[in-house]
SERO-4910 file (N, C-alpha, C, O; in steps of 0.05 Angstrom, whole numbers):
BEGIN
 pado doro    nc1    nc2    nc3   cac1   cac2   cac3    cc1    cc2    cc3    oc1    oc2    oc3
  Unk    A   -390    219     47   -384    193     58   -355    193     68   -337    199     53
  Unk    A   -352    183     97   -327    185     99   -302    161     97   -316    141     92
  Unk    A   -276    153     97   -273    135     99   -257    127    116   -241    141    129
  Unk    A   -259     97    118   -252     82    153   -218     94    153   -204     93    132
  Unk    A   -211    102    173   -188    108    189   -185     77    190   -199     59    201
  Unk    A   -153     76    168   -133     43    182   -105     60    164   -101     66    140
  Unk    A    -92     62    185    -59     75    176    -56     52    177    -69     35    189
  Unk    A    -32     49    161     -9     21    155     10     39    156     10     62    148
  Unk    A     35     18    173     59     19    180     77     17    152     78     -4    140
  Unk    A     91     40    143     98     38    123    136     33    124    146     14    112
  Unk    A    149     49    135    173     47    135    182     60    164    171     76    180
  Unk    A    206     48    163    217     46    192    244     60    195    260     50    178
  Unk    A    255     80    210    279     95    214    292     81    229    279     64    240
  Unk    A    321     82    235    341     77    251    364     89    246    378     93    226
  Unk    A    364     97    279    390    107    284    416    101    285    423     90    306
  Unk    A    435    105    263    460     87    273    490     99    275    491    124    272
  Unk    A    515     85    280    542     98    273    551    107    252    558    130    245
  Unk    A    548     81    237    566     84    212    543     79    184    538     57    175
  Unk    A    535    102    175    507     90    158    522     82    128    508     71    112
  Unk    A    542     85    124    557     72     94    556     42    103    546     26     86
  Unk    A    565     29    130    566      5    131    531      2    129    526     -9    108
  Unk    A    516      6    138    500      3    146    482      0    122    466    -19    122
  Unk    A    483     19    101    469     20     71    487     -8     64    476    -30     63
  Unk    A    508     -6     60    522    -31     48    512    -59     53    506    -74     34
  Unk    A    509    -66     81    498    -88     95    468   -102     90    461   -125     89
  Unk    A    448    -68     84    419    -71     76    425    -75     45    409    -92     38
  Unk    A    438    -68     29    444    -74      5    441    -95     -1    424   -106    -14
  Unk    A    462   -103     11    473   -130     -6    455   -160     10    452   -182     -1
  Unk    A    448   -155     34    445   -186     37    408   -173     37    395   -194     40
  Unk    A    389   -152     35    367   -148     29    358   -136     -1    334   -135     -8
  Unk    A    379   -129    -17    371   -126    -39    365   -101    -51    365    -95    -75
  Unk    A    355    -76    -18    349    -53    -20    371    -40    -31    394    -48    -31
  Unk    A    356     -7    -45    369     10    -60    368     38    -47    350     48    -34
  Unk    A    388     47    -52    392     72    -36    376     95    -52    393    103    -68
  Unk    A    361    104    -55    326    123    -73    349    156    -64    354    171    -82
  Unk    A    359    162    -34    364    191    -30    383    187     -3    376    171     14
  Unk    A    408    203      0    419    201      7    434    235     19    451    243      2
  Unk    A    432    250     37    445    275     42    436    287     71    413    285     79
  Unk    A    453    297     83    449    319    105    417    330    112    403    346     99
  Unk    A    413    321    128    384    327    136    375    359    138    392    370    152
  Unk    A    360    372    132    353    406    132    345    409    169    359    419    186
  Unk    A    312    395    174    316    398    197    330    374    221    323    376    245
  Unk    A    343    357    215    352    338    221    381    348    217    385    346    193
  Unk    A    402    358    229    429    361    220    451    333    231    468    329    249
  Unk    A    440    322    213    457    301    208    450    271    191    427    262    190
  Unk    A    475    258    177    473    244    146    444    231    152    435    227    174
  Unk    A    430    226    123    401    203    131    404    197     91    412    209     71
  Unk    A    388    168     99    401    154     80    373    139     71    367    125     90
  Unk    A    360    137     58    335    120     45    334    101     26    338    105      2
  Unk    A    328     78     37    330     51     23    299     40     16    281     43     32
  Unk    A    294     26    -11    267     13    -13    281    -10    -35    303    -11    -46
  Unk    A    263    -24    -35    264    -48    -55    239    -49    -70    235    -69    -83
  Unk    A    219    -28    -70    190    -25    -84    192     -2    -94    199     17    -80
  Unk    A    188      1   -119    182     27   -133    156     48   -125    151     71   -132
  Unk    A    145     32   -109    114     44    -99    116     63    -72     99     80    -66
  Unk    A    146     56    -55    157     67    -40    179     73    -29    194     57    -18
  Unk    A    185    107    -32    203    122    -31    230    114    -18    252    118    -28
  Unk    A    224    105      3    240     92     31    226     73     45    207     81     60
  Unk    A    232     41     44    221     27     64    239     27     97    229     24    119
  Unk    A    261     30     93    279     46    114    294     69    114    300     80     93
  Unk    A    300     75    131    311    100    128    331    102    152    323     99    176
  Unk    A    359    106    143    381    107    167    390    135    177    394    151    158
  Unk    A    394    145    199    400    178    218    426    168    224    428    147    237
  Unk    A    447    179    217    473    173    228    475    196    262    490    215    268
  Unk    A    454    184    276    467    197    294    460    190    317    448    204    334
  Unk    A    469    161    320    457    148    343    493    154    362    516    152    353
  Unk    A    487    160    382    516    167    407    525    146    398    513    125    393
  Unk    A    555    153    396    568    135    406    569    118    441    561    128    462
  Unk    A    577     97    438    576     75    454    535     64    463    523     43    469
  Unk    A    531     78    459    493     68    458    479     47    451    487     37    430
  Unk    A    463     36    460    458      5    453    437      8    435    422     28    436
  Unk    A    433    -12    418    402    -12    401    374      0    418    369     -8    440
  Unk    A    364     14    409    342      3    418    312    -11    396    288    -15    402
  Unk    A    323    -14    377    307    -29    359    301    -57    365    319    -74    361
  Unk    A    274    -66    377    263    -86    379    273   -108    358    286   -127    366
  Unk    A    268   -104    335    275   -131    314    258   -101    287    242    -83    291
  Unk    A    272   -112    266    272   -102    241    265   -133    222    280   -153    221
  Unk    A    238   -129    210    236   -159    205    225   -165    170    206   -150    163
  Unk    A    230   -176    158    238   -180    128    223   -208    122    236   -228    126
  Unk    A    197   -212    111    182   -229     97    195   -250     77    219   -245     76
  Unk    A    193   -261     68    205   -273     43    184   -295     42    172   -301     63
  Unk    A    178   -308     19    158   -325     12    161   -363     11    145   -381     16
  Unk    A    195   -363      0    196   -398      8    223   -406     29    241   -392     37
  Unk    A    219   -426     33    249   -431     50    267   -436     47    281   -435     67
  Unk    A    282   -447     18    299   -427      3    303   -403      5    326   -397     11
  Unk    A    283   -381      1    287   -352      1    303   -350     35    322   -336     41
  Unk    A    291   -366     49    302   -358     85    334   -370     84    353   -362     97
  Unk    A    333   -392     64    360   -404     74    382   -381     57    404   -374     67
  Unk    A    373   -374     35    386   -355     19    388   -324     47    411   -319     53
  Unk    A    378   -317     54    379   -292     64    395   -303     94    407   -288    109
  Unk    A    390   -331     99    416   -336    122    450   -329    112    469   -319    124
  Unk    A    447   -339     85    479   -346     73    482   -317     67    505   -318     58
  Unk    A    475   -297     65    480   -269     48    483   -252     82    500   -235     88
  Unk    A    465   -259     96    471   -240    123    500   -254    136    521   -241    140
  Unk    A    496   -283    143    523   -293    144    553   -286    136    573   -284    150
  Unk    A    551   -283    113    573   -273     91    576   -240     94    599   -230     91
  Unk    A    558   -227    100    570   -201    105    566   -190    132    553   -170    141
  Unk    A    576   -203    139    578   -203    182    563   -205    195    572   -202    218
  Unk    A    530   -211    194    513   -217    216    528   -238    233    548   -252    229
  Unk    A    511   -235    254    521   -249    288    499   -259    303    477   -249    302
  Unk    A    504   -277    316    475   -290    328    462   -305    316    442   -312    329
  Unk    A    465   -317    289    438   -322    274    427   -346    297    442   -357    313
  Unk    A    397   -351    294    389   -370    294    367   -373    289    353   -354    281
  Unk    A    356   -401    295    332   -402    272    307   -410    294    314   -430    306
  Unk    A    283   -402    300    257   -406    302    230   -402    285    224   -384    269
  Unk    A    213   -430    295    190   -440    294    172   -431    315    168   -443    336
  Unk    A    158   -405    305    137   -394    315    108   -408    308     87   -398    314
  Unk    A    111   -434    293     92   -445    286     67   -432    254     57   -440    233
  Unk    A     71   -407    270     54   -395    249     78   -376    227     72   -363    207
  Unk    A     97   -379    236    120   -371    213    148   -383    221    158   -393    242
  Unk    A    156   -380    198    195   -399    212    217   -374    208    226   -366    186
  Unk    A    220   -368    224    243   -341    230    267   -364    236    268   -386    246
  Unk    A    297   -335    216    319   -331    226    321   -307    242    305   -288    238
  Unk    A    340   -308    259    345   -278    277    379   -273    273    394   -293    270
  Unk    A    387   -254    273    414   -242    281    419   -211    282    406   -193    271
  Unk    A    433   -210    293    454   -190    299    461   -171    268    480   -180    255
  Unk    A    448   -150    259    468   -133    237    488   -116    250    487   -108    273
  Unk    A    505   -111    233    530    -98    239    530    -86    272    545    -91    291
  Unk    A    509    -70    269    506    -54    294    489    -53    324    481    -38    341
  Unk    A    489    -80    316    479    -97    341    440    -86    334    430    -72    351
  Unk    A    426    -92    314    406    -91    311    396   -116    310    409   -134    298
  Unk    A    372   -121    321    357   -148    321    340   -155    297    317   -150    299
  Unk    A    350   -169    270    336   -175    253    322   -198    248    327   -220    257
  Unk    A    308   -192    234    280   -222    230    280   -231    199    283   -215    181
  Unk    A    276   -253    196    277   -258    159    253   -275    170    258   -286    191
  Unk    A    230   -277    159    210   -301    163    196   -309    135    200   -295    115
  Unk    A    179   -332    133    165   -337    122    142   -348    142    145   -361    163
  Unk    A    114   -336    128     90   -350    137     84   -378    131     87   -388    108
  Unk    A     74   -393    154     70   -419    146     34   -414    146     27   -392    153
  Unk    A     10   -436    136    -17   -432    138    -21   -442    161    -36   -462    160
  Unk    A    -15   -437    178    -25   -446    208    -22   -415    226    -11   -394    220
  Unk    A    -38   -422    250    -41   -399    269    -34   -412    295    -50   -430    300
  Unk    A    -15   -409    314    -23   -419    344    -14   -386    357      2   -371    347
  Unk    A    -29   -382    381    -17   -369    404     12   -359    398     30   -374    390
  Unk    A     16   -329    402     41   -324    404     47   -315    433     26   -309    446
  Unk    A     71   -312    447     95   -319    433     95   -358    440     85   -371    459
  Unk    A    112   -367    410    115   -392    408    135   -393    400    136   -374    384
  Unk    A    164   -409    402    188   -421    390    195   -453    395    202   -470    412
  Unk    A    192   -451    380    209   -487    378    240   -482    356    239   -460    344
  Unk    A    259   -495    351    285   -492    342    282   -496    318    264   -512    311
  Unk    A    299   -483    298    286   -487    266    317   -494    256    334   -476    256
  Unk    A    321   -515    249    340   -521    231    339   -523    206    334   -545    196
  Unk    A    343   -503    192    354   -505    159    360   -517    149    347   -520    128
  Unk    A    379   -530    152    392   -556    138    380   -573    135    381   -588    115
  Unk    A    361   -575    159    338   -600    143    317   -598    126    302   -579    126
  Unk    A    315   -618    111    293   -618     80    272   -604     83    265   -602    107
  Unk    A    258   -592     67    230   -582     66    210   -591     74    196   -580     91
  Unk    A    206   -614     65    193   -643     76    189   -637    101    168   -628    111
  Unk    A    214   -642    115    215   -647    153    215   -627    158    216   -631    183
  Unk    A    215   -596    156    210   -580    167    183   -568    162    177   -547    173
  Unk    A    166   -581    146    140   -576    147    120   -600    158     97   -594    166
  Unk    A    128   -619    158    118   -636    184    128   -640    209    113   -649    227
  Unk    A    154   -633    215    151   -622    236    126   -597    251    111   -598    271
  Unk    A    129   -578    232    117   -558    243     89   -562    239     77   -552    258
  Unk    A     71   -575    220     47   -584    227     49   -599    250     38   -586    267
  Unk    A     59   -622    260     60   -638    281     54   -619    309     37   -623    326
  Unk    A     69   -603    307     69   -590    331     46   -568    336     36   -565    358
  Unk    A     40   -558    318     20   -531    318    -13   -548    317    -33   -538    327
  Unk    A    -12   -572    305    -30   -577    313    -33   -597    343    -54   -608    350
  Unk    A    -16   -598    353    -15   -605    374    -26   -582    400    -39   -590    420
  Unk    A    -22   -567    397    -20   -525    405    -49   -530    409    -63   -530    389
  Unk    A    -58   -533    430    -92   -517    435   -101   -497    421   -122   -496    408
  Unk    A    -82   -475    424   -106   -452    406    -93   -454    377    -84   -433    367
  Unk    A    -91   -486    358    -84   -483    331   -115   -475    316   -138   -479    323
  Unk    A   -103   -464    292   -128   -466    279   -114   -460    249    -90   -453    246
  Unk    A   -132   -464    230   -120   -451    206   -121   -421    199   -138   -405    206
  Unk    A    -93   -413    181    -92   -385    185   -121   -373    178   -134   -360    195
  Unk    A   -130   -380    151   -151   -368    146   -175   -365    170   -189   -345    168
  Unk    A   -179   -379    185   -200   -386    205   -189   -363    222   -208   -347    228
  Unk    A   -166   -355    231   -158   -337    248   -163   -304    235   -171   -283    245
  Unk    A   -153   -311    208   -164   -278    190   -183   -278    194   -185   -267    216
  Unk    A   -206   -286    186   -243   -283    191   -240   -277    216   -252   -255    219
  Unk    A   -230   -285    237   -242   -278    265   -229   -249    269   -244   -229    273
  Unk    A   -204   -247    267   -194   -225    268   -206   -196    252   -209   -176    265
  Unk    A   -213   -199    220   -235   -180    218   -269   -184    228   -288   -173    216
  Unk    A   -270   -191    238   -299   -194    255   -291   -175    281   -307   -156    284
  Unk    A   -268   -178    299   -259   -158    321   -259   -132    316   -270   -116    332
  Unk    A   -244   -123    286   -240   -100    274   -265    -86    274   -270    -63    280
  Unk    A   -282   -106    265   -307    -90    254   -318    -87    276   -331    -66    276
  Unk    A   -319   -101    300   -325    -90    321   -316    -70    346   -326    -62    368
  Unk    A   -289    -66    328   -278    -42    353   -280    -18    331   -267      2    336
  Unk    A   -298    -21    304   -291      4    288   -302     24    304   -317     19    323
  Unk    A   -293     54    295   -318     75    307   -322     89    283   -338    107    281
***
Protein backbone atom coordinates (compact mmCIF):
# COMPACT_ATOMS: atom_id res chain seq x y z
CA UNK A 1 0.00 0.00 0.00
CA UNK A 2 1.44 3.14 -0.89
CA UNK A 3 1.30 6.43 0.72
CA UNK A 4 -0.22 9.84 -0.48
CA UNK A 5 2.74 12.13 -1.62
CA UNK A 6 2.15 15.75 0.55
CA UNK A 7 5.79 17.31 1.34
CA UNK A 8 5.43 20.13 3.91
CA UNK A 9 7.51 23.12 3.79
CA UNK A 10 9.71 22.73 6.58
CA UNK A 11 12.44 25.32 6.95
CA UNK A 12 13.64 28.17 5.05
CA UNK A 13 17.47 29.38 4.14
CA UNK A 14 18.64 32.88 3.65
CA UNK A 15 21.27 34.44 2.39
CA UNK A 16 22.84 37.25 4.22
CA UNK A 17 25.92 39.80 5.22
CA UNK A 18 26.41 39.70 8.51
CA UNK A 19 24.90 36.29 9.98
CA UNK A 20 26.09 37.19 13.90
CA UNK A 21 23.73 40.19 13.48
CA UNK A 22 21.44 38.25 11.88
CA UNK A 23 21.34 35.08 14.53
CA UNK A 24 21.23 37.87 17.20
CA UNK A 25 18.13 39.64 15.67
CA UNK A 26 16.26 36.02 15.13
CA UNK A 27 17.24 35.43 18.68
CA UNK A 28 16.08 37.77 20.53
CA UNK A 29 12.92 39.36 19.14
CA UNK A 30 11.83 35.36 17.76
CA UNK A 31 13.03 33.41 20.50
CA UNK A 32 15.01 30.95 18.11
CA UNK A 33 18.15 29.03 19.15
CA UNK A 34 21.17 28.56 17.35
CA UNK A 35 21.05 24.03 17.23
CA UNK A 36 24.72 24.36 14.72
CA UNK A 37 26.73 26.80 13.65
CA UNK A 38 30.26 26.35 11.22
CA UNK A 39 31.81 26.62 7.75
CA UNK A 40 29.87 24.79 5.29
CA UNK A 41 31.86 21.42 3.68
CA UNK A 42 30.14 21.71 0.39
CA UNK A 43 28.95 25.21 0.79
CA UNK A 44 32.35 27.22 1.56
CA UNK A 45 31.05 29.67 3.54
CA UNK A 46 29.65 30.45 7.49
CA UNK A 47 25.77 28.81 7.82
CA UNK A 48 24.11 29.10 10.90
CA UNK A 49 20.80 26.96 12.12
CA UNK A 50 18.12 28.28 14.17
CA UNK A 51 14.78 26.38 15.53
CA UNK A 52 12.55 27.07 18.40
CA UNK A 53 11.07 23.20 18.24
CA UNK A 54 12.96 20.40 19.48
CA UNK A 55 11.25 18.27 16.70
CA UNK A 56 13.31 20.43 14.26
CA UNK A 57 16.86 20.62 13.61
CA UNK A 58 16.71 24.15 11.86
CA UNK A 59 13.50 26.02 11.17
CA UNK A 60 15.95 28.64 9.45
CA UNK A 61 19.01 28.52 8.36
CA UNK A 62 21.37 31.62 7.49
CA UNK A 63 24.52 31.37 4.31
CA UNK A 64 26.70 34.28 4.97
CA UNK A 65 27.14 34.80 1.50
CA UNK A 66 24.78 36.91 0.02
CA UNK A 67 27.18 39.83 -2.33
CA UNK A 68 27.74 42.55 -1.03
CA UNK A 69 25.54 45.58 -2.06
CA UNK A 70 22.56 42.93 -3.33
CA UNK A 71 19.05 43.38 -2.52
CA UNK A 72 16.73 40.79 -0.73
CA UNK A 73 15.31 38.62 -2.59
CA UNK A 74 13.17 37.02 0.09
CA UNK A 75 9.52 37.54 -0.47
CA UNK A 76 8.44 37.82 3.37
CA UNK A 77 9.69 35.31 6.09
CA UNK A 78 6.51 34.88 8.18
CA UNK A 79 6.06 33.88 11.99
CA UNK A 80 2.47 32.64 13.44
CA UNK A 81 1.77 33.51 16.92
CA UNK A 82 -1.60 32.69 18.49
CA UNK A 83 -3.13 36.00 20.43
CA UNK A 84 -2.77 39.66 19.86
CA UNK A 85 -0.79 40.31 22.62
CA UNK A 86 1.63 37.69 21.28
CA UNK A 87 1.60 40.26 17.84
CA UNK A 88 1.82 43.34 19.91
CA UNK A 89 4.68 41.68 21.95
CA UNK A 90 6.66 40.59 18.78
CA UNK A 91 6.03 44.43 17.42
CA UNK A 92 7.89 45.83 20.67
CA UNK A 93 10.89 43.14 20.57
CA UNK A 94 11.42 43.64 16.59
CA UNK A 95 11.06 47.39 17.26
CA UNK A 96 13.63 47.43 20.01
CA UNK A 97 16.23 45.60 18.16
CA UNK A 98 16.11 47.62 14.82
CA UNK A 99 13.34 46.45 12.61
CA UNK A 100 12.12 49.22 10.01
CA UNK A 101 8.93 49.65 8.27
CA UNK A 102 6.74 48.07 10.70
CA UNK A 103 3.24 48.13 9.87
CA UNK A 104 0.25 46.57 10.55
CA UNK A 105 -2.46 44.70 8.23
CA UNK A 106 -5.90 43.18 8.21
CA UNK A 107 -5.98 40.45 5.71
CA UNK A 108 -9.26 39.70 7.24
CA UNK A 109 -8.48 36.16 7.50
CA UNK A 110 -5.28 37.01 9.66
CA UNK A 111 -3.90 40.39 11.29
CA UNK A 112 -0.21 40.84 10.18
CA UNK A 113 2.66 43.14 11.26
CA UNK A 114 5.30 43.63 8.50
CA UNK A 115 8.95 45.13 8.66
CA UNK A 116 12.11 45.42 7.57
CA UNK A 117 14.95 42.95 9.62
CA UNK A 118 18.29 44.23 9.83
CA UNK A 119 18.98 43.29 6.29
CA UNK A 120 16.31 44.59 4.51
CA UNK A 121 14.26 41.21 4.68
CA UNK A 122 10.48 41.33 4.53
CA UNK A 123 9.00 39.88 7.71
CA UNK A 124 5.47 38.76 8.74
CA UNK A 125 4.26 38.14 12.46
CA UNK A 126 0.47 37.09 12.05
CA UNK A 127 -2.25 35.64 13.84
CA UNK A 128 -5.23 33.73 12.33
CA UNK A 129 -8.49 35.17 12.76
CA UNK A 130 -11.85 32.32 12.10
CA UNK A 131 -12.85 33.97 9.08
CA UNK A 132 -11.81 33.36 5.33
CA UNK A 133 -12.25 36.18 2.54
CA UNK A 134 -10.42 36.29 -0.88
CA UNK A 135 -6.79 37.05 -0.80
CA UNK A 136 -4.96 39.45 -1.41
CA UNK A 137 -6.98 41.66 1.21
CA UNK A 138 -5.57 44.66 3.52
CA UNK A 139 -7.37 46.99 5.48
CA UNK A 140 -4.92 49.03 8.29
CA UNK A 141 -4.43 47.25 11.59
CA UNK A 142 -3.81 49.33 14.54
CA UNK A 143 -2.50 47.80 17.68
CA UNK A 144 -3.10 50.18 20.03
CA UNK A 145 -6.54 49.58 19.78
CA UNK A 146 -8.48 47.20 22.25
CA UNK A 147 -9.12 43.64 21.39
CA UNK A 148 -12.69 44.30 21.40
CA UNK A 149 -12.37 46.86 18.34
CA UNK A 150 -10.09 45.08 16.55
CA UNK A 151 -12.12 42.08 16.38
CA UNK A 152 -15.26 43.85 15.38
CA UNK A 153 -13.82 45.71 13.32
CA UNK A 154 -12.53 42.86 11.43
CA UNK A 155 -15.76 40.81 11.55
CA UNK A 156 -17.55 43.94 10.23
CA UNK A 157 -15.64 43.97 7.32
CA UNK A 158 -14.97 40.34 6.22
CA UNK A 159 -18.31 39.77 6.49
CA UNK A 160 -19.11 42.41 4.41
CA UNK A 161 -16.38 40.65 1.65
CA UNK A 162 -18.54 38.52 -0.87
CA UNK A 163 -16.46 35.59 -0.85
CA UNK A 164 -16.60 35.59 3.35
CA UNK A 165 -17.21 32.45 4.76
CA UNK A 166 -16.15 30.73 7.92
CA UNK A 167 -12.66 29.37 8.14
CA UNK A 168 -13.81 26.01 8.79
CA UNK A 169 -16.31 26.04 5.70
CA UNK A 170 -13.24 27.06 3.55
CA UNK A 171 -11.00 23.91 5.10
CA UNK A 172 -13.76 21.31 4.03
CA UNK A 173 -13.83 22.86 0.62
CA UNK A 174 -10.28 23.05 0.29
CA UNK A 175 -9.73 19.25 1.21
CA UNK A 176 -12.49 18.26 -1.15
CA UNK A 177 -10.04 20.05 -4.15
CA UNK A 178 -7.09 18.05 -2.75
CA UNK A 179 -8.82 15.01 -2.97
CA UNK A 180 -9.65 15.81 -6.23
CA UNK A 181 -6.44 16.77 -7.79
CA UNK A 182 -4.90 13.64 -5.81
CA UNK A 183 -3.17 11.05 -8.27
Amino acid sequence: MSTAFAPNLSHVGVACFDIDRMIQFYTSVFGLHVTDKGPGFTFPFMLAFLSSSPDQHHQLAFSQNRPAGAVSTVMQLSFKVDTLDNLREARRRALNDGATKMRGLNHGNALSIYFMDPEENLVEVYLDTPWYVAQPHGDPLDLDDSDADIWAQTEKVVKADPTYQPVEEWSKDFVKKLKQTAR
